[in-house]
C-alpha positions in Angstrom: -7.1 10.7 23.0 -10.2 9.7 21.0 -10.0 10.8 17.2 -12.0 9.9 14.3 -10.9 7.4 11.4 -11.7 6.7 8.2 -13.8 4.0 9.6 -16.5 6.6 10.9 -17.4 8.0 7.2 -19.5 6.8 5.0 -17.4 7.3 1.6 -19.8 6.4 -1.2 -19.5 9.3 -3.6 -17.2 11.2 -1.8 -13.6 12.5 -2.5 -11.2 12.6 0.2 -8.5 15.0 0.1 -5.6 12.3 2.1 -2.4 14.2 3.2 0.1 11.5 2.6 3.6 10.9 3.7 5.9 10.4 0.3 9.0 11.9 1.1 10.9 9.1 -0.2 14.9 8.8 -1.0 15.5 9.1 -5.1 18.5 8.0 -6.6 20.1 10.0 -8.9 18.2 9.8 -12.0 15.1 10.6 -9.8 13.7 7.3 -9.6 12.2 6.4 -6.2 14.8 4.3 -4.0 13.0 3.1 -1.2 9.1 2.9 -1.0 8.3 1.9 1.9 6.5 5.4 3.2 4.4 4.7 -0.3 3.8 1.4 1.2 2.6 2.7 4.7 0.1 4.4 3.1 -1.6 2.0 0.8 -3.9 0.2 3.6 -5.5 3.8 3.8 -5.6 4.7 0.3 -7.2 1.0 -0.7 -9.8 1.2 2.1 -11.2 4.7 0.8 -11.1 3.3 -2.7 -13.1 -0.4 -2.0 -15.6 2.2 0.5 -16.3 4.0 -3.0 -14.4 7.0 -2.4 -12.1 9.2 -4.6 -8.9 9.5 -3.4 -7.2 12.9 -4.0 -3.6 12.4 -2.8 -1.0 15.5 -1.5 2.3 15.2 -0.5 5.8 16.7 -0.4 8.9 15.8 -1.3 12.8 17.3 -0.9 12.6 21.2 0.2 11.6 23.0 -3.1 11.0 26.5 -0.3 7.9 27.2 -2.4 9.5 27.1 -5.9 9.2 24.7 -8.5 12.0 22.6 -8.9 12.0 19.8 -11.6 13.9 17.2 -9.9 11.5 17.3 -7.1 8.2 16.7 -9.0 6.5 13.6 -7.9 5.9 11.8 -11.9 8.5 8.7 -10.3 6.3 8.5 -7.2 3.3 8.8 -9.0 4.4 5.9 -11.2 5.8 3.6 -8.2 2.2 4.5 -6.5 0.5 3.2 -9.4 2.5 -0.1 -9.5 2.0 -0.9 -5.9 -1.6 -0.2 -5.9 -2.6 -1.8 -9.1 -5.0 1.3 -9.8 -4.1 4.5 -12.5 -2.5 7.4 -10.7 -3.4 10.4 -12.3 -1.1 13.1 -11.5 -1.9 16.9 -11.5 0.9 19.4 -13.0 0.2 21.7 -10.5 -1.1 22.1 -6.2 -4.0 23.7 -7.1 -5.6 26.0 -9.9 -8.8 25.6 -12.5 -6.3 22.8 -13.8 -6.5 21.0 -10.9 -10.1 21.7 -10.0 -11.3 20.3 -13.2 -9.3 17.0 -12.7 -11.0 16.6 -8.9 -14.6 17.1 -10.3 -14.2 14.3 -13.2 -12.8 11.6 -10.7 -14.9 9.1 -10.2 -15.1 7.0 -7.4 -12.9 4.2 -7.1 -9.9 7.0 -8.9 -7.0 7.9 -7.4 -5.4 11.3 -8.3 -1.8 13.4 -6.7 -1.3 16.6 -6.4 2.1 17.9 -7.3 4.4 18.7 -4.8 2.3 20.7 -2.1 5.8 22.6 -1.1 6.4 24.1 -4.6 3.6 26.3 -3.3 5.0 29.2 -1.1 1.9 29.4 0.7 2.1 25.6 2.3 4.6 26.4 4.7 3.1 29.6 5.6 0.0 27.6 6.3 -1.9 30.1 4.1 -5.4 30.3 4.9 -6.7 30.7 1.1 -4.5 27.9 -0.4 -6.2 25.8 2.4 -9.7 27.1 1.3 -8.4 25.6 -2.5 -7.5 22.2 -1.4 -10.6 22.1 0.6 -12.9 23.2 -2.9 -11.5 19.7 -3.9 -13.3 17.4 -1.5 -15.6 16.2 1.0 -13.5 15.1 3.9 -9.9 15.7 4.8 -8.5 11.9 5.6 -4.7 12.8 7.5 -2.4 9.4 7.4 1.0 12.1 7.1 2.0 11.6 10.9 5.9 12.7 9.5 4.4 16.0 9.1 1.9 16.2 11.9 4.7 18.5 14.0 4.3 21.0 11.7 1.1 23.8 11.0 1.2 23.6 7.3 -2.0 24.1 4.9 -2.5 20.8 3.5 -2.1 18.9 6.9 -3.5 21.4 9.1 -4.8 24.6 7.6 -7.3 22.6 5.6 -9.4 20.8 8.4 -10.4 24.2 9.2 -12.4 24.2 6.4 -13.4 20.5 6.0 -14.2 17.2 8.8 -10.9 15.7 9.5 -10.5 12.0 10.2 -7.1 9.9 10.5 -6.3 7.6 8.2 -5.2 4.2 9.5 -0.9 4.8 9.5 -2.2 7.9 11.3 -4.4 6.2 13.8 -1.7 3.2 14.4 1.1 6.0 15.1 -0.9 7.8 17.5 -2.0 5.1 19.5 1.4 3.1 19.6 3.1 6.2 20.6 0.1 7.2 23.5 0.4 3.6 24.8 4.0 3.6 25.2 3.7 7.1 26.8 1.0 5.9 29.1 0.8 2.1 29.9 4.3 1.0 28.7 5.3 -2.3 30.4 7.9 -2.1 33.0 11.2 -1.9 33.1 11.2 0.8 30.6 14.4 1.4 28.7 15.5 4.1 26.6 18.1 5.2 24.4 19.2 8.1 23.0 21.3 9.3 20.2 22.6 11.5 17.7 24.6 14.5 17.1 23.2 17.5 19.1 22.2 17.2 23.2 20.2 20.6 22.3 17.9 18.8 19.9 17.3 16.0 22.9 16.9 17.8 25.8 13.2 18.1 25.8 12.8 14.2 25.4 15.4 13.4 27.4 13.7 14.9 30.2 10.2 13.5 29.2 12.3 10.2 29.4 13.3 10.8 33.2 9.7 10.5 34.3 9.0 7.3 32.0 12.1 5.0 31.7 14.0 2.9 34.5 16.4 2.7 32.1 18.3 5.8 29.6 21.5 4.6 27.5 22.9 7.7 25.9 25.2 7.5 22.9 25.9 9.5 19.6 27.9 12.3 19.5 25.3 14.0 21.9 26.8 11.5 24.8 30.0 13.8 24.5 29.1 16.5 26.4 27.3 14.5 29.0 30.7 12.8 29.2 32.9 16.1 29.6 30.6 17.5 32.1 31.5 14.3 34.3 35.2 15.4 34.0 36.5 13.5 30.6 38.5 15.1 28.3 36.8 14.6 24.9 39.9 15.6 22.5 38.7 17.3 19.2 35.0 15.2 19.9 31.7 17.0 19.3 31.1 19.0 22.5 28.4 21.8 22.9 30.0 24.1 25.8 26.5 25.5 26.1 24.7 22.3 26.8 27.4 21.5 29.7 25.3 22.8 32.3 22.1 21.3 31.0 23.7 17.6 31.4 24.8 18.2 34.6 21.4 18.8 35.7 19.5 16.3 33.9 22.0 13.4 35.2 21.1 15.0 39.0 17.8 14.4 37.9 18.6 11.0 37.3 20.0 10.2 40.1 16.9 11.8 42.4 14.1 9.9 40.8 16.6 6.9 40.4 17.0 6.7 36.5 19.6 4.8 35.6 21.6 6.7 33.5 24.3 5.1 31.2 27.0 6.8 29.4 30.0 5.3 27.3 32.4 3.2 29.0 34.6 3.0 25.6 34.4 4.6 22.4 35.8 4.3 19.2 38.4 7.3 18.0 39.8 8.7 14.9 41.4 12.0 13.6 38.7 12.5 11.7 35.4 11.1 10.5 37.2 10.6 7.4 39.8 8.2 9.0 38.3 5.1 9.4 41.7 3.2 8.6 42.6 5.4 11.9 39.9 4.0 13.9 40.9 2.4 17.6 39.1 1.9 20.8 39.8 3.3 24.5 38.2 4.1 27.3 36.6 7.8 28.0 38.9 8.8 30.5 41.7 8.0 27.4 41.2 9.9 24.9 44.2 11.8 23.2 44.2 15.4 22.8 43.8 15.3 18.5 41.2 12.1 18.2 37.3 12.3 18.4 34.9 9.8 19.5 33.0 8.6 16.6 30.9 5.8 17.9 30.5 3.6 21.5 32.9 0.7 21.6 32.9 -3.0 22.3 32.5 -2.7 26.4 29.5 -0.5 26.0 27.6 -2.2 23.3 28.3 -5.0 25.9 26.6 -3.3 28.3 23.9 -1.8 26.4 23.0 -5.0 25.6 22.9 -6.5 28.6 20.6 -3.8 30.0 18.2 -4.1 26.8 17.8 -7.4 27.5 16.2 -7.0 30.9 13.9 -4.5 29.4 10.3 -4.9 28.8 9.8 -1.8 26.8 12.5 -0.4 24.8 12.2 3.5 23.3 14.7 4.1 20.6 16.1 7.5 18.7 18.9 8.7 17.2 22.1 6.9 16.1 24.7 6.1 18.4 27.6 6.7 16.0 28.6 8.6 12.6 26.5 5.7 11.4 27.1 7.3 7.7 30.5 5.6 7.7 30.3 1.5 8.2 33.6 1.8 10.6 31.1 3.8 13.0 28.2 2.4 12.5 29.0 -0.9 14.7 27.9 0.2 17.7 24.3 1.2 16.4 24.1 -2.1 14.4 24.7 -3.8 17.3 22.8 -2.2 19.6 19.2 -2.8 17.3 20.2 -6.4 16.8 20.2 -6.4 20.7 17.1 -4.3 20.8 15.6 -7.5 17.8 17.0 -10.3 20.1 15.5 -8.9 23.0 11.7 -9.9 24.3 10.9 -6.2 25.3 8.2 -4.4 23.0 10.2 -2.2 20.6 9.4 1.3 19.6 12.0 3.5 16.9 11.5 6.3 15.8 13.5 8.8 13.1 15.2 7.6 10.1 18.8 7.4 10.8 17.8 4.3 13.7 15.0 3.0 11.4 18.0 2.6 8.3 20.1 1.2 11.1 18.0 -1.9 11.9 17.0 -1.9 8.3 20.5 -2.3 7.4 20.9 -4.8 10.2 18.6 -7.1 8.7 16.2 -7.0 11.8 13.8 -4.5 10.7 10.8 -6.9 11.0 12.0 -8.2 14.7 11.2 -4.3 15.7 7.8 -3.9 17.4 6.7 -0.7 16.0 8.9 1.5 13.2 7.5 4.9 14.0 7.3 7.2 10.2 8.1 10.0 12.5 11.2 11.8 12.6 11.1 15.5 14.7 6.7 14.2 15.2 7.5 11.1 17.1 10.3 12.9 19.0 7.5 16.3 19.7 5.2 13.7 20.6 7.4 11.9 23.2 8.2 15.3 24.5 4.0 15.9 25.2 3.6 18.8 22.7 0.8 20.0 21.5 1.5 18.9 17.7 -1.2 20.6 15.2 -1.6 17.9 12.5 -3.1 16.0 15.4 -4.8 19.0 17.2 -6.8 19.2 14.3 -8.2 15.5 14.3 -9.0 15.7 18.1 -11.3 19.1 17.9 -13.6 18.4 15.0 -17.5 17.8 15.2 -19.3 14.9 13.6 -18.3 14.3 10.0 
């Protein structure tokens, strides 16, 4: 995959219109509670600044559904940007508009200026070809460094490269690459894991997974159906009746191109995910009629373990517990301080798994913390995602 980066412009006088990712968690008051997506972008944002460009920033935040909703304007992040960057942020009141048009033709090179919430604007969703046309009236080049987004066709990460030369910024250009080389030329033994709530949601990689990995660990509550269609009776755990089938076949799948495919050997149960003073451990084959499995147990992170460490690539997503509640969250923690321990090259992607190892204190042992949620999981699946279609068709900028 060759794309252009910023690297390949020349950006004296120009403004770059850089679709950002700064979907950050707020606290209550609003205030911006973890920056570290502001922080992914700075490299990119300070490059285009020393080159002599000015920076017009876009981003969206929360899911306004193309209204404007106070809480959800972006003055905090425009403040925490301006802190971490140690430049003035100056912040538009609106997407687009004369307002906003005025404020792009004063900046100056070396200025850095953001957008309001692109999602207030019903069209960005739609990918609307004439609020695309508007961000593009703004600048020169369209600089993409959003690979959260790249999954989906909206108008300020897609629509707008229609209308101006698209280059990736360099969080854009490290995502795509990592992810292609681990697609492509991983090292061997190649192991993966796979969590979280719904099997429907992880079919399509778990199958891309077959023809990659040596090695799959299932867990989450997704690993509950593959359990009941081997014959265990799951008690009131999440099951999806419909994905039954579905896991039979992909564990014969397995077992024909000789995938090792591990499930759960012990879980830990409760009533409810509520009754963590309830919580025990048995094995899979044991559990009672009105308890759910919540999380893997003891024995399995064991395992897990064990089979991480023999691993010289190791492919992570999804939870492999309520990780919301700390008396279910054990087995994840456990399994990404195996995945830190071991000497495999480490790749996570989506939040809940990145906030695990975070929370385990290991998040700088990890090889590679993808910013890609539902992208990095399209991406292992091999579709065509348009934020990146856009970067791979363009002519010389």
């Amino acid at each position: 995959m060759t794309i252009k980066t910023v690297k390949d412009v020349d950006w004296q006088g120009k403004r770059a219109f850089t679709r950002v990712d700064f979907n950050v968690p707020r606290t209550e008051a609003g205030e911006v509670a973890d920056d570290t997506k502001i922080r992914a972008a700075l490299p990119t944002i300070s490059y285009l600044l020393q080159e002599g460009a000015a920076v017009i920033l876009a981003t969206h935040l929360g899911r306004p559904k193309g209204k404007v909703k106070e809480d959800l304007r972006l003055n905090a992040v425009a403040e925490r940007l301006q802190d971490l960057l140690g430049v003035k942020v100056i912040k538009a009141d609106e997407v687009v508009g004369p307002e906003v048009e005025r404020l792009a033709q004063q900046l100056q090179p070396g200025q850095v200026m953001l957008l309001e919430n692109v999602r207030f604007h019903p069209g960005e969703e739609k990918n609307d070809r004439h609020l695309a046309q508007q961000y593009a009236k703004l600048a020169d080049v369209f600089v993409s460094d959003a690979f959260g987004t790249v999954h989906r066709a909206h108008a300020s990460n897609s629509g707008v490269a229609e209308f101006l030369p698209a280059v990736a910024g360099f969080l854009m250009q490290k995502e795509i690459e990592t992810l292609t080389q681990t697609l492509h030329n991983a090292e061997k033994p190649v192991l993966a894991i796979v969590g979280g709530s719904k099997t429907a949601d992880k079919i399509g990689v778990i199958k891309a997974f077959l023809q990659l990995a040596d090695t799959i660990l299932l867990g989450g509550g997704m690993a509950n159906t593959f359990l009941q269609a081997q014959g265990c009776q799951m008690g009131k755990s999440l099951v999806e009746a419909d994905q039954l089938e579905n896991a039979r076949q992909i564990m014969q799948t397995a077992q024909e191109l000789q995938v090792e495919l591990l499930l759960p050997v012990d879980v830990t149960i409760a009533a409810a995910v509520d009754d963590a003073a309830g919580a025990q451990t048995v094995p899979v084959d044991a559990i009672p009629d009105d308890k759910m499995a919540l999380d893997i147990g003891p024995e399995t992170r064991r395992l897990f373990a064990e089979r991480i460490k023999q691993a010289a690539t190791v492919i992570w997503n999804g939870p492999l517990g309520v990780f919301e509640v700390e008396a279910f969250a054990q087995g994840t923690i456990a399994v990404a301080q195996a995945v830190a321990e071991a000497q495999a090259f480490s790749l996570i992607g989506g939040g809940d798994v990145v906030a695990a190892v975070e929370k385990a204190g290991v998040a700088d042992k990890i090889s590679h913390l993808s910013t890609g949620g539902g992208a990095t999981l399209e991406f292992w699946e091999g579709k065509e995602l348009p934020g990146i279609v856009v970067l791979e068709q363009r002519e010389e900028t």
